[in-house]
N, CA, C and O atoms as a Maestro MAE file, in Angstrom:
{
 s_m_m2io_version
 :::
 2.0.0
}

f_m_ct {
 s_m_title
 :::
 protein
 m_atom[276] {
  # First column is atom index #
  i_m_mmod_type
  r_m_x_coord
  r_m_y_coord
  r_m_z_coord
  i_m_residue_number
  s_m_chain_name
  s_m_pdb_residue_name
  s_m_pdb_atom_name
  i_m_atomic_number
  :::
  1 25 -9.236 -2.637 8.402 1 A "UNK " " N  " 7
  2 3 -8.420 -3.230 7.373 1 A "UNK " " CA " 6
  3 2 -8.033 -2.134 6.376 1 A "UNK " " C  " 6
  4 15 -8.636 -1.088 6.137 1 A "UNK " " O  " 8
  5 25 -6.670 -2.695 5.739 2 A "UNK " " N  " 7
  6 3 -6.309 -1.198 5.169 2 A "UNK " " CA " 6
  7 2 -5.827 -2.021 3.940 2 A "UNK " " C  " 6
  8 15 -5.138 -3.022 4.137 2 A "UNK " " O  " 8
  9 25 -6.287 -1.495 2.210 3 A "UNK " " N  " 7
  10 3 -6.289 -2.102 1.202 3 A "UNK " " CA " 6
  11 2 -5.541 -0.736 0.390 3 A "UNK " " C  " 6
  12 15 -6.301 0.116 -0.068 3 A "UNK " " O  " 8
  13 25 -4.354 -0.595 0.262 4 A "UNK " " N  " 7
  14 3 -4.028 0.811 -0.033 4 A "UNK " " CA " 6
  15 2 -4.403 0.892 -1.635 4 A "UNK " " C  " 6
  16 15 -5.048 1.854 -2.052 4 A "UNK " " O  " 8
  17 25 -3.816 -0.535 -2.819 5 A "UNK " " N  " 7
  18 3 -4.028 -0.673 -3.873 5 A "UNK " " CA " 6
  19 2 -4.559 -1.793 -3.900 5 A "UNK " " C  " 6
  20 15 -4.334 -2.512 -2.926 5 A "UNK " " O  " 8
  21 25 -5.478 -2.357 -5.054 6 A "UNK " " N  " 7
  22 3 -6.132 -3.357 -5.450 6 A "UNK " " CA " 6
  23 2 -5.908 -3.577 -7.021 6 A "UNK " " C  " 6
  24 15 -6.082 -2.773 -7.938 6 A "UNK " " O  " 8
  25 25 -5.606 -4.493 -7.046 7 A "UNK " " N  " 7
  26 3 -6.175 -4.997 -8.765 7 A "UNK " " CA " 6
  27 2 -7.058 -5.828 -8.427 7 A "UNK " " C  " 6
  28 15 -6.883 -6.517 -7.422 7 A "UNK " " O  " 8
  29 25 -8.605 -5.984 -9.468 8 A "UNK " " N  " 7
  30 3 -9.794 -6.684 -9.681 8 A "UNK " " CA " 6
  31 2 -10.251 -7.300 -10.459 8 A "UNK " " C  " 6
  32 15 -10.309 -6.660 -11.508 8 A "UNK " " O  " 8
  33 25 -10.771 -8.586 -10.572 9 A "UNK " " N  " 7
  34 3 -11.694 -9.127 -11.675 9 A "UNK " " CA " 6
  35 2 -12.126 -8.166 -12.433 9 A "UNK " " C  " 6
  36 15 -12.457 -7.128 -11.860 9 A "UNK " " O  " 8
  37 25 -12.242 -8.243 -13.930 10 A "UNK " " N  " 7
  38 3 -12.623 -8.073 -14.776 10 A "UNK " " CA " 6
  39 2 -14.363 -8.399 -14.745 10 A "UNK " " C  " 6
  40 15 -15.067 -7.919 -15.633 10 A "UNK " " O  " 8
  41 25 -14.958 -9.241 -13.658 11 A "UNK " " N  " 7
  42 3 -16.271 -9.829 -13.676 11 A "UNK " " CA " 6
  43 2 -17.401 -8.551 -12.744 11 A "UNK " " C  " 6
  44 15 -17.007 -7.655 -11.996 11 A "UNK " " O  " 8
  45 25 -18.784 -8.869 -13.108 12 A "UNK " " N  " 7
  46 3 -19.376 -8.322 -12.217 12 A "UNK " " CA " 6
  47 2 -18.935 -7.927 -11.113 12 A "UNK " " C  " 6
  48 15 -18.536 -6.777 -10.933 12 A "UNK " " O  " 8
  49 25 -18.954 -9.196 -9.875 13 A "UNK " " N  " 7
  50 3 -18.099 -9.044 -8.661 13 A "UNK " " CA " 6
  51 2 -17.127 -8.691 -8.879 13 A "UNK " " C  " 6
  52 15 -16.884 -8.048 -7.858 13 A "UNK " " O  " 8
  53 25 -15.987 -8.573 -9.713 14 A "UNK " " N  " 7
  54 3 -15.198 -8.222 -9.403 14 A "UNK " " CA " 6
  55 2 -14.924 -6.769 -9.313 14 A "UNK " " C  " 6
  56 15 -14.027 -6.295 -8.616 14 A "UNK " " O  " 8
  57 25 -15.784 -6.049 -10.090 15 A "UNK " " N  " 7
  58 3 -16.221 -4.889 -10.579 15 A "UNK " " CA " 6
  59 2 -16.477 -4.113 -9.103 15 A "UNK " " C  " 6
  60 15 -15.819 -3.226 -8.561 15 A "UNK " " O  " 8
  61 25 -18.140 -5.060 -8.525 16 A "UNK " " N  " 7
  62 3 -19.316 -4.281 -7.047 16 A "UNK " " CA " 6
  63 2 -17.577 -4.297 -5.994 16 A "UNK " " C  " 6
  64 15 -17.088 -3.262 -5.541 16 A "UNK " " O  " 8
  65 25 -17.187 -5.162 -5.887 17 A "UNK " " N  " 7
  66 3 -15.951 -5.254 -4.989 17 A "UNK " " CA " 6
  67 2 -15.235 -4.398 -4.801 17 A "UNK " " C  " 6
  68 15 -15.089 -3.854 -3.707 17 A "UNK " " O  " 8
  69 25 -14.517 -4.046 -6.053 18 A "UNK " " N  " 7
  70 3 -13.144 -2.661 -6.600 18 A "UNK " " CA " 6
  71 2 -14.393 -1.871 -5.625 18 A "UNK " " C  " 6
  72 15 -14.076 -1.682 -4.451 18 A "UNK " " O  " 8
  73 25 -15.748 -1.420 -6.050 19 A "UNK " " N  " 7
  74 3 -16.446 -0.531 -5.971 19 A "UNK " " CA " 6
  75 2 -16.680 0.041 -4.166 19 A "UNK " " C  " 6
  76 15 -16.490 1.059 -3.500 19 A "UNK " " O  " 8
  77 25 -17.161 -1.243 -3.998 20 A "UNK " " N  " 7
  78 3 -17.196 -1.017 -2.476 20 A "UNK " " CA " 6
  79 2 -15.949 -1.088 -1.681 20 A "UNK " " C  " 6
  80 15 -15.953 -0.701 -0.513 20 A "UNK " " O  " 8
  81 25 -14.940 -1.532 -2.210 21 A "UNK " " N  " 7
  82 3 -13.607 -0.961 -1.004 21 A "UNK " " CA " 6
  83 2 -12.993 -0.023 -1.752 21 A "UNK " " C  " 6
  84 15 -11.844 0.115 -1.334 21 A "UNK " " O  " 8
  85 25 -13.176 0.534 -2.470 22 A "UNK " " N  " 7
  86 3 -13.193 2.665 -2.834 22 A "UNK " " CA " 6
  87 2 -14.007 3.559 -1.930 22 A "UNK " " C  " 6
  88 15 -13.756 4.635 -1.387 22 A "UNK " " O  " 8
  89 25 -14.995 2.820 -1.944 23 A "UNK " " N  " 7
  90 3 -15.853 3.850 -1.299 23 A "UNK " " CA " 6
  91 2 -16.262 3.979 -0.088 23 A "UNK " " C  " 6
  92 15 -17.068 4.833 0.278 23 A "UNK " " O  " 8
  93 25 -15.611 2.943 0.787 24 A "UNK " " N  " 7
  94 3 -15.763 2.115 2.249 24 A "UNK " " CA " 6
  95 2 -14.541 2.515 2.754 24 A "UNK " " C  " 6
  96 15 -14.520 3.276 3.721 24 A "UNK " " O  " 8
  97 25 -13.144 1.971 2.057 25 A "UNK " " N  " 7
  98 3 -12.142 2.185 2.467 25 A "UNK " " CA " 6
  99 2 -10.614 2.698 2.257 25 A "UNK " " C  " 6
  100 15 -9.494 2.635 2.764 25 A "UNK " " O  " 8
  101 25 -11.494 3.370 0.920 26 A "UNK " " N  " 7
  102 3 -10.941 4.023 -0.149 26 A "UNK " " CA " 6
  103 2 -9.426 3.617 -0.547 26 A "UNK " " C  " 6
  104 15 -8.306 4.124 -0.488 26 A "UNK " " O  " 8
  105 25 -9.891 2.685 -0.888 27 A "UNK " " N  " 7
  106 3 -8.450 1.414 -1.834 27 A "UNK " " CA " 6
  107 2 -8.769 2.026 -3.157 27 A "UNK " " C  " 6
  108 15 -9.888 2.301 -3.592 27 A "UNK " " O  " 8
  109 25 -7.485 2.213 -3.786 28 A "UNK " " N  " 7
  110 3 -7.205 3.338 -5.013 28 A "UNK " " CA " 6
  111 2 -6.956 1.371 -6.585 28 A "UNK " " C  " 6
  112 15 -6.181 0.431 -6.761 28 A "UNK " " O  " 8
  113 25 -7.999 1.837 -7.076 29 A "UNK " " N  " 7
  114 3 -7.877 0.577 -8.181 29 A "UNK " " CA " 6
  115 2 -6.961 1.137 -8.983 29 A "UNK " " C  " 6
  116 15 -6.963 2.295 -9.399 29 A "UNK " " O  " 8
  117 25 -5.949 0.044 -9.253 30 A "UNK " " N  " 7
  118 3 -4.651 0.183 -9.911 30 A "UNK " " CA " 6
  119 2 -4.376 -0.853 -10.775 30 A "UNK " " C  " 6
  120 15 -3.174 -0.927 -11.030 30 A "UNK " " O  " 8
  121 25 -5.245 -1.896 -11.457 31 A "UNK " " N  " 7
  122 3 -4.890 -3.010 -12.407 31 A "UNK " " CA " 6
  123 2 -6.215 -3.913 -12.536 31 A "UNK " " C  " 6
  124 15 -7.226 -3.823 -11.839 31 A "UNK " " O  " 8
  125 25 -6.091 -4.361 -13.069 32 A "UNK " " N  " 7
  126 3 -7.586 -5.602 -14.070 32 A "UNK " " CA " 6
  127 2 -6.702 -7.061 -14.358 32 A "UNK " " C  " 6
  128 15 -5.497 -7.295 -14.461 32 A "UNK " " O  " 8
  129 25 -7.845 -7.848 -14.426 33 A "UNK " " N  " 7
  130 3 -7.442 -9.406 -14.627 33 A "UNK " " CA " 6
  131 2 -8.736 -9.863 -15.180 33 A "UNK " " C  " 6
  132 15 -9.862 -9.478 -14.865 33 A "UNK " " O  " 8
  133 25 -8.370 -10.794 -16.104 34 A "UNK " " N  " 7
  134 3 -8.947 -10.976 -16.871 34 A "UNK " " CA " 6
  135 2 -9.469 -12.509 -16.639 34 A "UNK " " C  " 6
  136 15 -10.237 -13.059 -17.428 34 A "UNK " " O  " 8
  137 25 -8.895 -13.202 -15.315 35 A "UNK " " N  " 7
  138 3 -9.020 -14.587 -14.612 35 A "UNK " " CA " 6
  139 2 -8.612 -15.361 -15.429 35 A "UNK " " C  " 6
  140 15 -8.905 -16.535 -15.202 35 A "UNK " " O  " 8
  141 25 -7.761 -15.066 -16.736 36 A "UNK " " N  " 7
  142 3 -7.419 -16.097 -17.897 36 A "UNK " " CA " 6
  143 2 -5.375 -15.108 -17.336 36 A "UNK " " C  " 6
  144 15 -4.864 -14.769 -16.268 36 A "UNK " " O  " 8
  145 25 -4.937 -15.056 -18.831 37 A "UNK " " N  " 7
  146 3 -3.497 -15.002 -18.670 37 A "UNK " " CA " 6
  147 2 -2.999 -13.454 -18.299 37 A "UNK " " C  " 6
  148 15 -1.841 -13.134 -18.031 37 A "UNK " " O  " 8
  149 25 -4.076 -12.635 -18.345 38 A "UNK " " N  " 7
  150 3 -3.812 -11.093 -18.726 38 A "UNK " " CA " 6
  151 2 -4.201 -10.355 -17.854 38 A "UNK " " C  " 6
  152 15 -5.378 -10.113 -17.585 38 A "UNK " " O  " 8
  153 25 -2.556 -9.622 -16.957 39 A "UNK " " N  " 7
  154 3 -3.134 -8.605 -15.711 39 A "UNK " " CA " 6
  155 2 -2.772 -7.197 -16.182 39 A "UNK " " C  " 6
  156 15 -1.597 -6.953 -16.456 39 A "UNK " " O  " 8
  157 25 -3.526 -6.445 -16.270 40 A "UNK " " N  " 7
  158 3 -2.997 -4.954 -16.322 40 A "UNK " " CA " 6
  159 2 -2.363 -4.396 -15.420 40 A "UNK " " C  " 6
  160 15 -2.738 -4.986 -14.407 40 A "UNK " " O  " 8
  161 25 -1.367 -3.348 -15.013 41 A "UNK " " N  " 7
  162 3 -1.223 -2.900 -13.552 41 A "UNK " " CA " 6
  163 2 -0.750 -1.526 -14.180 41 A "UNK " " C  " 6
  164 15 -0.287 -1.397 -15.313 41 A "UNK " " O  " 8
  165 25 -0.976 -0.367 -13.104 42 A "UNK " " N  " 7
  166 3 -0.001 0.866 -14.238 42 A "UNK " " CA " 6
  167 2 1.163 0.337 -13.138 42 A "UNK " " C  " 6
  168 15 1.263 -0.313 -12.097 42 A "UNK " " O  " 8
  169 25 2.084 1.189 -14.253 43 A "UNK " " N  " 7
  170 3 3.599 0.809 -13.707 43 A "UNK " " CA " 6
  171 2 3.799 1.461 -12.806 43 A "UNK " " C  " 6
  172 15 4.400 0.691 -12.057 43 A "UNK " " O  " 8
  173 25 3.676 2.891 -12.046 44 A "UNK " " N  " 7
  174 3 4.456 2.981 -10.819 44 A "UNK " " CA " 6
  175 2 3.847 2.515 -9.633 44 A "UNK " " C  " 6
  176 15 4.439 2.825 -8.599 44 A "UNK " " O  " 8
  177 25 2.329 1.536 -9.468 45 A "UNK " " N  " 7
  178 3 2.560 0.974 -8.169 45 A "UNK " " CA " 6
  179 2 3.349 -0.457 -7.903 45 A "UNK " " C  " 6
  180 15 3.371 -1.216 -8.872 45 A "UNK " " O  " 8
  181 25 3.733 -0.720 -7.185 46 A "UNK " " N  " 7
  182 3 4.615 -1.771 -6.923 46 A "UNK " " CA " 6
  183 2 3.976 -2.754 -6.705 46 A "UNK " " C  " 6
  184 15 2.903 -2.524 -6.146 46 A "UNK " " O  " 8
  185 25 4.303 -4.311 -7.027 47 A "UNK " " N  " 7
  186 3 3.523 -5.564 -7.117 47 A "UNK " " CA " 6
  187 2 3.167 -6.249 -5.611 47 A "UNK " " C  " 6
  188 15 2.197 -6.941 -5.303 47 A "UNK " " O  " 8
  189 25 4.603 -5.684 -4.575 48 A "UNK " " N  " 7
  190 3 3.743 -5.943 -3.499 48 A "UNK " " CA " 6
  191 2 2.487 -5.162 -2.387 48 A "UNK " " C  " 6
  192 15 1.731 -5.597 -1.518 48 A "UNK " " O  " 8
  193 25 2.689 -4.191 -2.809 49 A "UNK " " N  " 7
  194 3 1.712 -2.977 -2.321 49 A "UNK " " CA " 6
  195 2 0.459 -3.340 -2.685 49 A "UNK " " C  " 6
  196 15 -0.467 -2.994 -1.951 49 A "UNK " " O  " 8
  197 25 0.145 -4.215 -4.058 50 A "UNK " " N  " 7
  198 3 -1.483 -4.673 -4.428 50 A "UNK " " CA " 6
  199 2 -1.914 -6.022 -3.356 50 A "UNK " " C  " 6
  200 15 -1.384 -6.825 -2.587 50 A "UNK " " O  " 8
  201 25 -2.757 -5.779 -3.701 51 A "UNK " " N  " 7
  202 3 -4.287 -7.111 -3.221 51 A "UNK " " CA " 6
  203 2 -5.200 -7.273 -4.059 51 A "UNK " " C  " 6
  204 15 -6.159 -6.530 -4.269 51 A "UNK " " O  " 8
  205 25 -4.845 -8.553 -4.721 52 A "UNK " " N  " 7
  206 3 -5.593 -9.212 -5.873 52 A "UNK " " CA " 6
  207 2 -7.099 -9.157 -5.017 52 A "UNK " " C  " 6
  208 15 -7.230 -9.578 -3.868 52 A "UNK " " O  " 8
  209 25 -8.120 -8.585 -5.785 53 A "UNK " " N  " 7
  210 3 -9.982 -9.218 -5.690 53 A "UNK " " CA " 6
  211 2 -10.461 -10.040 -6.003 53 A "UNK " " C  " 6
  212 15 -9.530 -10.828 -6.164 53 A "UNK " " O  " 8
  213 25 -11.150 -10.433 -6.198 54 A "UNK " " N  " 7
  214 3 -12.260 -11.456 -6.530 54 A "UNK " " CA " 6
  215 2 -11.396 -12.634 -7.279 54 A "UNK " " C  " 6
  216 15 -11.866 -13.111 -8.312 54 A "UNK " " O  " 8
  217 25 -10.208 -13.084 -6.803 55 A "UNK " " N  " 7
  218 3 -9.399 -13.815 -7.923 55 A "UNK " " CA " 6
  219 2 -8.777 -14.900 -6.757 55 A "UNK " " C  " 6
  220 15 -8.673 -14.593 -5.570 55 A "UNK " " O  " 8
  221 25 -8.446 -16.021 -7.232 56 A "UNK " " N  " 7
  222 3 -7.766 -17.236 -6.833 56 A "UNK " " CA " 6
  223 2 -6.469 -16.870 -6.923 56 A "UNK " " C  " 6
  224 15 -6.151 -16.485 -8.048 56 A "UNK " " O  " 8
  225 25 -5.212 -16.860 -5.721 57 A "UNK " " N  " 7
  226 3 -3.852 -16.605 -6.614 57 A "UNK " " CA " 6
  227 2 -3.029 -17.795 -5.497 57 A "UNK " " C  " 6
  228 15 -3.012 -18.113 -4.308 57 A "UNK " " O  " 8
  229 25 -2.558 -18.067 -6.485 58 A "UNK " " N  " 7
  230 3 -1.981 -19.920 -5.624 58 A "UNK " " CA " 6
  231 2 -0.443 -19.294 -4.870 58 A "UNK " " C  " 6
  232 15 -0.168 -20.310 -4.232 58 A "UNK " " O  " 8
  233 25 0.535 -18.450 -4.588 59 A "UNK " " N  " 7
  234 3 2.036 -17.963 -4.406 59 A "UNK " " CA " 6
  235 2 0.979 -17.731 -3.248 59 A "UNK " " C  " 6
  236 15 -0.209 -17.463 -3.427 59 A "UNK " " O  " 8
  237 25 1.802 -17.924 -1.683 60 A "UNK " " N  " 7
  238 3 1.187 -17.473 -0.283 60 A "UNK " " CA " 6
  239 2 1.750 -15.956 -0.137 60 A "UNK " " C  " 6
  240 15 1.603 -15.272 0.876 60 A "UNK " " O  " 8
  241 25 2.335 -15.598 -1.171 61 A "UNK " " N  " 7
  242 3 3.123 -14.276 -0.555 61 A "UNK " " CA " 6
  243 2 2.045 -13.170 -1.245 61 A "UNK " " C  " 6
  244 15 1.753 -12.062 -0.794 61 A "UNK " " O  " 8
  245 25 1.629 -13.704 -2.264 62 A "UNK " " N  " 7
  246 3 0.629 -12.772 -2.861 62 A "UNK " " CA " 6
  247 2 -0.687 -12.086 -2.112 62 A "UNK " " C  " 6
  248 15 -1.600 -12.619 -2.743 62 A "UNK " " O  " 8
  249 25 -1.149 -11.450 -1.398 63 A "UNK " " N  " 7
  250 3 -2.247 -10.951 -0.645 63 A "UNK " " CA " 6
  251 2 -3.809 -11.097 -1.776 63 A "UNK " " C  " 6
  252 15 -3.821 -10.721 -2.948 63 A "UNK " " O  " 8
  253 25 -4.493 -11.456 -1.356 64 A "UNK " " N  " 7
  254 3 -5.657 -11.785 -2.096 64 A "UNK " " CA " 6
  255 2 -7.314 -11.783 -1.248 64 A "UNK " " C  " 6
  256 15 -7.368 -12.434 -0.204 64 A "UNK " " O  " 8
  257 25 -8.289 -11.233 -1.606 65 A "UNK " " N  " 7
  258 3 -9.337 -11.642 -1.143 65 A "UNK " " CA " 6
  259 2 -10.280 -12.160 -1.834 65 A "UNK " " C  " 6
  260 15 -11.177 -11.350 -2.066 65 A "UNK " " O  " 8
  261 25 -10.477 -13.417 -2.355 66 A "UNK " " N  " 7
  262 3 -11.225 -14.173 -3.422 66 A "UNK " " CA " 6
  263 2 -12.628 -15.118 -2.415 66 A "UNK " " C  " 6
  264 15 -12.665 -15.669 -1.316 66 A "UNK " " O  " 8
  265 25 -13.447 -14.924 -3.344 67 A "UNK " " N  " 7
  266 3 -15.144 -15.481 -2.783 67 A "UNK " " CA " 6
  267 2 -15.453 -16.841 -3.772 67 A "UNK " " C  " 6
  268 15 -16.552 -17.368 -3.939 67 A "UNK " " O  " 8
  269 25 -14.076 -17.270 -4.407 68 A "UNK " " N  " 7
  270 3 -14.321 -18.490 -5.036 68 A "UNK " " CA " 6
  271 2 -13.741 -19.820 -4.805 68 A "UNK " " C  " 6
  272 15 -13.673 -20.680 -5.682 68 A "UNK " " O  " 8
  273 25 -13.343 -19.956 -3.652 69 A "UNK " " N  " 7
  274 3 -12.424 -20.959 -3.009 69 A "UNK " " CA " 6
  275 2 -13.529 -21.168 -1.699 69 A "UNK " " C  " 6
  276 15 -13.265 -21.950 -0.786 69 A "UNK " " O  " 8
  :::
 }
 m_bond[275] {
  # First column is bond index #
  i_m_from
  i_m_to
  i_m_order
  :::
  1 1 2 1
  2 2 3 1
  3 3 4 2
  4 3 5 1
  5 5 6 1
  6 6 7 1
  7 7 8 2
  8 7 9 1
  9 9 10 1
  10 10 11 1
  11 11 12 2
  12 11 13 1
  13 13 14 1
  14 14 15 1
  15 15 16 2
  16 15 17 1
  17 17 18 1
  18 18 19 1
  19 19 20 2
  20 19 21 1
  21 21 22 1
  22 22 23 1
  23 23 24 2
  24 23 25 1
  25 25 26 1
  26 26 27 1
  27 27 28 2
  28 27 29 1
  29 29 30 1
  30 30 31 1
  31 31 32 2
  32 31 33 1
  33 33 34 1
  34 34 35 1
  35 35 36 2
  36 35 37 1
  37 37 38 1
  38 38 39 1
  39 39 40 2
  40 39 41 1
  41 41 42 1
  42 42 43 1
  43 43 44 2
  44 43 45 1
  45 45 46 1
  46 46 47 1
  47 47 48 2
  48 47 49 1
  49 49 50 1
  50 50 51 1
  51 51 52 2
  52 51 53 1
  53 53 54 1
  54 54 55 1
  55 55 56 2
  56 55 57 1
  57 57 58 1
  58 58 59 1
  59 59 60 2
  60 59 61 1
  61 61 62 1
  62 62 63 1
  63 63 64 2
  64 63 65 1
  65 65 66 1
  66 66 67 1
  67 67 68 2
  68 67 69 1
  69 69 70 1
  70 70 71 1
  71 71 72 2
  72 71 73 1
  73 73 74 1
  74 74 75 1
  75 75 76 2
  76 75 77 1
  77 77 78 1
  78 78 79 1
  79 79 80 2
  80 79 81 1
  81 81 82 1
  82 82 83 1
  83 83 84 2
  84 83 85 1
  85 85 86 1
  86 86 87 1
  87 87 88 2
  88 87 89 1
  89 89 90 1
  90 90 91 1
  91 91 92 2
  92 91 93 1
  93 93 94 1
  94 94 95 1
  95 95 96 2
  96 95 97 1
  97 97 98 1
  98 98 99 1
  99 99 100 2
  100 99 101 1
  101 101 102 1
  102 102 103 1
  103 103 104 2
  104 103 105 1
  105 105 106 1
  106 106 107 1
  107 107 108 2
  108 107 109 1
  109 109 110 1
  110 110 111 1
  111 111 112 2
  112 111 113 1
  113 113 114 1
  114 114 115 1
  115 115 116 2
  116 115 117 1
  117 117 118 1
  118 118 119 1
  119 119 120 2
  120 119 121 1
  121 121 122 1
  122 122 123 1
  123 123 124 2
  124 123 125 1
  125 125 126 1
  126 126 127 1
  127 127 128 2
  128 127 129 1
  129 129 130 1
  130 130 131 1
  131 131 132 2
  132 131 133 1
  133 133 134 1
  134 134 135 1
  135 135 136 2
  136 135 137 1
  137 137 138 1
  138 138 139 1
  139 139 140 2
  140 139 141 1
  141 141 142 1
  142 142 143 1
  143 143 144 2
  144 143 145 1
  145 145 146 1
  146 146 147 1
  147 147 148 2
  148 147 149 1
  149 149 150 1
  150 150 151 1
  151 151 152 2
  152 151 153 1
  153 153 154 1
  154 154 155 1
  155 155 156 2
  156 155 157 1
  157 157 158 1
  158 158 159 1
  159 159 160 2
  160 159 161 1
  161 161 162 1
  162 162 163 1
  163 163 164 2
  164 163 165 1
  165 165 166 1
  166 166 167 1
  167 167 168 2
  168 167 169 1
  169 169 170 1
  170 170 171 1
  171 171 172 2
  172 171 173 1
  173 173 174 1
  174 174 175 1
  175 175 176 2
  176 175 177 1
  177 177 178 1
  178 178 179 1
  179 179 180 2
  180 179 181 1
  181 181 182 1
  182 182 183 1
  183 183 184 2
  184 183 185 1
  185 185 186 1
  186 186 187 1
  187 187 188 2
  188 187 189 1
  189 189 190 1
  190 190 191 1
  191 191 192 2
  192 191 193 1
  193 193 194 1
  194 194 195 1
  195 195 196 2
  196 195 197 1
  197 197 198 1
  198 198 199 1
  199 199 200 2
  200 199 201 1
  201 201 202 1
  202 202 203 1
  203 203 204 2
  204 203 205 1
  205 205 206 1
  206 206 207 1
  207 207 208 2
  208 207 209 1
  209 209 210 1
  210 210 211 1
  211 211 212 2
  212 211 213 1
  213 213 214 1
  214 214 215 1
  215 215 216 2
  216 215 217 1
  217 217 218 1
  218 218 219 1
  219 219 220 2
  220 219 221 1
  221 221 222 1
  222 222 223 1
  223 223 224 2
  224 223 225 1
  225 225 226 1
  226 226 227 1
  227 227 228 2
  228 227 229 1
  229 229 230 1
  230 230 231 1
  231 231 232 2
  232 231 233 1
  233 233 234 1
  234 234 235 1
  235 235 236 2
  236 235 237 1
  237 237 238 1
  238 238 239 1
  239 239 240 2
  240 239 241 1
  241 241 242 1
  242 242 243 1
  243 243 244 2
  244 243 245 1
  245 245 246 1
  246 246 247 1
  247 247 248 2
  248 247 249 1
  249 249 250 1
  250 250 251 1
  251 251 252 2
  252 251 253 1
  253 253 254 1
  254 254 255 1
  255 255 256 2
  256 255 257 1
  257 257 258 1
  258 258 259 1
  259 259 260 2
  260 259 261 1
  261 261 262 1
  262 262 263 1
  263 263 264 2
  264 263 265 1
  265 265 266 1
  266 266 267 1
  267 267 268 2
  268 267 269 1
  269 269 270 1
  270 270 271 1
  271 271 272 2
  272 271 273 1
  273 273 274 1
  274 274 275 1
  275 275 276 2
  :::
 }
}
């Protein structure tokens, strides 16, 4: 599996997660969420190139791997 960018929970898990697919499969962390209204991202990676972590995201087009559903 190939995770080129990630944005992550702001939470513990969301944190060990970012952590272990850096260092497993070296996915480059590029944005934070705060699981309330507020995503960080830096601006030059592109919104479809990410894969939301540890997060619920309801749009099917959005790529996501969440452990809370």
């Amino acid at each position: 599996m190939k995770i080129p960018y990630a944005i992550i929970n702001t939470d513990l898990d969301g944190f060990l997660s970012g952590l272990l697919l850096h260092h497993f499969l070296g996915t480059e962390i590029v944005g934070f969420s705060d699981s309330g209204k507020t995503i960080w991202k830096r601006e030059d990676v592109d919104w479809d190139d990410c894969t939301f972590i540890d997060m619920y995201v309801v749009p099917r087009q959005i790529k996501t791997l969440c452990n809370h559903m």
